[in-house]
C-alpha positions in Angstrom: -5.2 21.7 6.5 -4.3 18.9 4.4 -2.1 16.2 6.1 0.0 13.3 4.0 -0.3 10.3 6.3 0.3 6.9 5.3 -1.1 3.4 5.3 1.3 2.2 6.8 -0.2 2.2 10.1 -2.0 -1.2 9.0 -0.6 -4.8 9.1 -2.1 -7.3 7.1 -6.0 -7.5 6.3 -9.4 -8.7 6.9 -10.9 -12.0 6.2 -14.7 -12.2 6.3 -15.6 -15.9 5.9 -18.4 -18.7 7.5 -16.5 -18.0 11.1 -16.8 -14.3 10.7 -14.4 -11.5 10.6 -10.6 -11.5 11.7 -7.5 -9.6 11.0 -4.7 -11.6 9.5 -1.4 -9.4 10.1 0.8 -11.8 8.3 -0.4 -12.3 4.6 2.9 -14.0 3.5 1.8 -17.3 5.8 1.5 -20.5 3.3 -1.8 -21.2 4.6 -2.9 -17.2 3.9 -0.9 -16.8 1.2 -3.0 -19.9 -0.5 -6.5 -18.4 0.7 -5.6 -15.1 -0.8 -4.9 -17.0 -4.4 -7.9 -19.2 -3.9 -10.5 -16.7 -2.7 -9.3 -12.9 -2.7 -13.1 -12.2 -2.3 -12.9 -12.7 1.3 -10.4 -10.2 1.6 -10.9 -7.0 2.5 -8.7 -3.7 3.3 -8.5 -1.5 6.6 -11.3 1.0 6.8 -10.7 4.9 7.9 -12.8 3.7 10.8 -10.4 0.9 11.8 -8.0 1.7 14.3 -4.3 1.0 13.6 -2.7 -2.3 14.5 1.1 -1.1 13.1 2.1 1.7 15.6 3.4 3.0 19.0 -0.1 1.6 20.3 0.1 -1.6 18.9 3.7 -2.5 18.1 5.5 -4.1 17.1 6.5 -1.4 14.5 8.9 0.9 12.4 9.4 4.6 14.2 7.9 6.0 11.1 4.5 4.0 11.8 4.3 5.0 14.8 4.5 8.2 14.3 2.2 8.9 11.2 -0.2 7.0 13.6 0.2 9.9 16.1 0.5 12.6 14.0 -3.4 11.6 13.2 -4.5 11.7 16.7 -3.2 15.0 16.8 -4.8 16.4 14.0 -8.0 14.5 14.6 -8.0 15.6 18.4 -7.3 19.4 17.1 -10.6 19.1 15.1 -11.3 21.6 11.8 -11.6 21.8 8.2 -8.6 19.0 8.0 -8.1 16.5 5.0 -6.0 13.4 6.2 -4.7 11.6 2.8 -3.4 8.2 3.5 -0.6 6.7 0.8 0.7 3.7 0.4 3.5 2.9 -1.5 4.1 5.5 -4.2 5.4 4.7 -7.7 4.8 6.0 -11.3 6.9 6.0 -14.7 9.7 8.1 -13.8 12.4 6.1 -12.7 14.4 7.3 -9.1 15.4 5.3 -6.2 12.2 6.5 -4.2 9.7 4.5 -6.5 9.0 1.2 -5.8 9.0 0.0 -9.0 12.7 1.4 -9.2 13.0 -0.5 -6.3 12.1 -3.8 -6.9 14.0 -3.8 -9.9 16.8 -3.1 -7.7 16.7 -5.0 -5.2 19.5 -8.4 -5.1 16.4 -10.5 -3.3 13.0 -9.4 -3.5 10.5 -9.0 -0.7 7.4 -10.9 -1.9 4.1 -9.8 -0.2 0.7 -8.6 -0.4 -0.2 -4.1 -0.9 -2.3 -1.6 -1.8 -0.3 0.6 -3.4 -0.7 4.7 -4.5 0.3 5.7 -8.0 2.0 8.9 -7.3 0.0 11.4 -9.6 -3.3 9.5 -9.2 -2.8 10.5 -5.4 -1.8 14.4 -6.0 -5.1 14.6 -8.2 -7.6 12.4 -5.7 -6.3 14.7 -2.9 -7.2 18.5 -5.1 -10.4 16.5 -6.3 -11.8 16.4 -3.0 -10.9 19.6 -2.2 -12.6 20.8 -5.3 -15.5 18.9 -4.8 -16.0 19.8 -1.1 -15.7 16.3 -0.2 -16.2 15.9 4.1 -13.1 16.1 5.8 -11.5 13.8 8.2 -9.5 10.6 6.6 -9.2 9.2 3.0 -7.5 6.0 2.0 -6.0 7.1 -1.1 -4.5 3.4 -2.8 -5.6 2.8 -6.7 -8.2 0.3 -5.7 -7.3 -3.2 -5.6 -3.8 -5.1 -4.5 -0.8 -6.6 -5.8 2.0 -9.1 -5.0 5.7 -7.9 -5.2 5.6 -11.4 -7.5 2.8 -9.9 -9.8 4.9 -6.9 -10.3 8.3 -8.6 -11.3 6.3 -10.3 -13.8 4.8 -7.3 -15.4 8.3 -5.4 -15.2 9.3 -8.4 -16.9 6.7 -8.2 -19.5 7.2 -4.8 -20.2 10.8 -4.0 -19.9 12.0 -7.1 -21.3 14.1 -8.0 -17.5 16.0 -10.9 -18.7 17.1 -11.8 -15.0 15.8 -14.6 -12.9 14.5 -12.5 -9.8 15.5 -14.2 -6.0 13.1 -14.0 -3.8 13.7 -14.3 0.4 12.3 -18.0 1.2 10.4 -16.3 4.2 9.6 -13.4 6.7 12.1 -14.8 9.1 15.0 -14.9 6.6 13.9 -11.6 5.4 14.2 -9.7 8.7 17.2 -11.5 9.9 19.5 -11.3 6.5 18.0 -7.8 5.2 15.3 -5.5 7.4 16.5 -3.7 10.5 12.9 -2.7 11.3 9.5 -3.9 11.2 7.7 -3.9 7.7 4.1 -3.1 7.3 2.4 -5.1 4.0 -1.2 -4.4 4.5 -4.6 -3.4 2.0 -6.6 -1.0 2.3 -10.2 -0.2 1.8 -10.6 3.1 -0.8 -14.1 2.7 -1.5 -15.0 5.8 1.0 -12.8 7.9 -1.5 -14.8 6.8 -3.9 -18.4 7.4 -2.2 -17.2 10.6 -2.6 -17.1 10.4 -6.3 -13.3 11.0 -6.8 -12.2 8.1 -9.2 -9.0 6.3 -9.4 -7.9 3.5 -11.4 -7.2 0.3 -10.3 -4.0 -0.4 -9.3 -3.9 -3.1 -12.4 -4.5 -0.6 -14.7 -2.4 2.0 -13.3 0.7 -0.4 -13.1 0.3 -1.7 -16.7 0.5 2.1 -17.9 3.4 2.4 -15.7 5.5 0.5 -17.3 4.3 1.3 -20.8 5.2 4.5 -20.4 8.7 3.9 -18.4 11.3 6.0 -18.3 14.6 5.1 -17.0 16.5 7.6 -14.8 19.5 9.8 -16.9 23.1 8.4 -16.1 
């Protein structure tokens, strides 16, 4: 049994630093925002092994959190030859509203925060690779490795699709939810480096955005 899950049972990310190890679920904080910038190195992404923080256990979050959070218990309690394949964020070259880079180009006001995000064939293939290698089962983080700010993407769409408009971004999360989100959001990284113990490769998301948008195509009016 193969299961799509999502990462989006996470909030936020871990800081290792001289005082040790903490979860900070709001990366769009100044003062976190600033540390991310100055040292991404004590960063880190959720593990399969940590338990999530954005779900019916550990609101506040979105109905669809919570649920992806118990649809793993479920199949984890149920035991077996299961494959849980967590993705976060899906885009690629083919423009639709479902892909967030569609999205963002969209958008009036942009979100600006901190991901791990999936290209959407990169995933397909990491989840048949394990398969195909008899990989263990149980839960794989499945994010092209690395992170990216909404900001970082703007200016490669930019870049790449010569966007001549000034992009507006919401001044903060409390703007944000009370002009334009209904529900709670979940920005979070994740750790994919047990995907890649087990020797299927994916590119980083860097690398996987920048042929994105070289090989865009727009969606047929």
């Amino acid at each position: 049994w193969g299961h799509v899950s999502s990462g989006c049972i996470y909030a936020g990310a871990k800081v290792r630093d001289a005082a040790g190890e903490r979860i900070e679920r709001d990366l769009t904080r100044p003062e976190v925002r600033k540390l991310l910038m100055t040292h991404p190195e004590v960063f880190h992404g959720f593990t399969e092994a940590d338990p999530p923080n954005f779900s019916f256990r550990q609101p506040p979050c979105s109905f669809y959190s919570g649920t992806k959070a118990l649809a793993e218990e479920v199949i984890q309690a149920a035991g077996g030859r299961t494959y849980i394949w967590r993705l976060r964020i899906p885009f690629d070259e083919q423009d639709n509203e479902r892909n967030f880079l569609s999205k963002v180009q969209r958008y009036a006001k942009v979100y600006d925060n901190v991901n791990s995000i999936s290209h959407r064939a990169d995933f397909v293939t990491a989840c048949l690779d394990l398969w195909e290698r008899r990989a263990a089962f149980g839960i794989y983080n499945i994010t092209n490795p690395g992170w990216v700010t909404t900001r970082q993407v703007v200016g490669l769409l930019k870049k790449h699709l010569r966007v001549e408009r000034e992009f507006q971004y919401w001044s903060d999360d409390a703007e944000f939810y009370r002009v334009a989100a209904r529900t709670p959001r979940s920005n979070c990284i994740l750790d994919a480096s047990k995907l890649l113990a087990a020797g299927v490769t994916m590119r980083s998301v860097e690398e996987a955005l920048e042929d994105a948008f070289r090989r865009w195509t727009p969606e047929s009016r």
